[in-house]
C-alpha positions, 0 to 999 in steps of 0.5 A, spaced: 574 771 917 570 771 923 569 767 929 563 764 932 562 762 939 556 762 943 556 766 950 558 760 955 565 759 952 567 766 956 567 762 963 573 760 959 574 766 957 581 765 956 581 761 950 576 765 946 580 771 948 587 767 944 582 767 938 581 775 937 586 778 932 587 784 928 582 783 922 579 777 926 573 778 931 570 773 935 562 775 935 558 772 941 552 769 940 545 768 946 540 763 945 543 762 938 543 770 936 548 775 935 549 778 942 557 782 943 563 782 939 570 782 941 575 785 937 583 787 938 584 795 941 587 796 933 581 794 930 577 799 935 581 805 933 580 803 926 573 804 927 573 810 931 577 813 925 571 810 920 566 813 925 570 820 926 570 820 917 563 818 917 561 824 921 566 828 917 563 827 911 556 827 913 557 834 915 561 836 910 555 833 905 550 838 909 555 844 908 555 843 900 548 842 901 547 849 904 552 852 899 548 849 894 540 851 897 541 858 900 548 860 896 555 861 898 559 866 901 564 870 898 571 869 900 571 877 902 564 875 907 568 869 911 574 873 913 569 880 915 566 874 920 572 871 922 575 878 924 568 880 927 568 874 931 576 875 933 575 882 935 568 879 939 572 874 942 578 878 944 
């Protein structure tokens, strides 16, 4: 579970840093509002990869979409594009 602290108990920031642990942040409160959160380096690579997945599936989402709205491409037509683009490149 989450841990609340207000903002000032960062002049002992030590002792609030002791309360951070994977899964458990410390959330930092100004004037009694939601301000920061402090959380452990594994739980920010877990939300880059949550963040990263998202977008992944979002774009893949607006794919199937286009697919669906405007038609698919035949498996012949994709690889005639990336031969054209290999020899556009090379």
């Amino acid at each position: 579970m989450a841990r609340i602290a207000p903002i000032s108990d960062l002049r002992n920031y030590g002792t609030v840093l002791d309360q951070v642990e994977p899964g458990v942040p410390v959330y930092l409160t100004r004037n009694g509002h939601d301000a920061y959160a402090i959380r452990t380096m594994e739980d920010e690579e877990y939300f880059l990869k949550a963040e990263a997945m998202i977008q992944l599936l979002s774009e893949l989402n607006a794919g199937i979409r286009s697919g669906e709205e405007e038609g698919w491409l035949s498996s012949d037509d994709i690889r005639a594009h990336l031969r054209k683009r290999r020899k556009s490149d090379g």
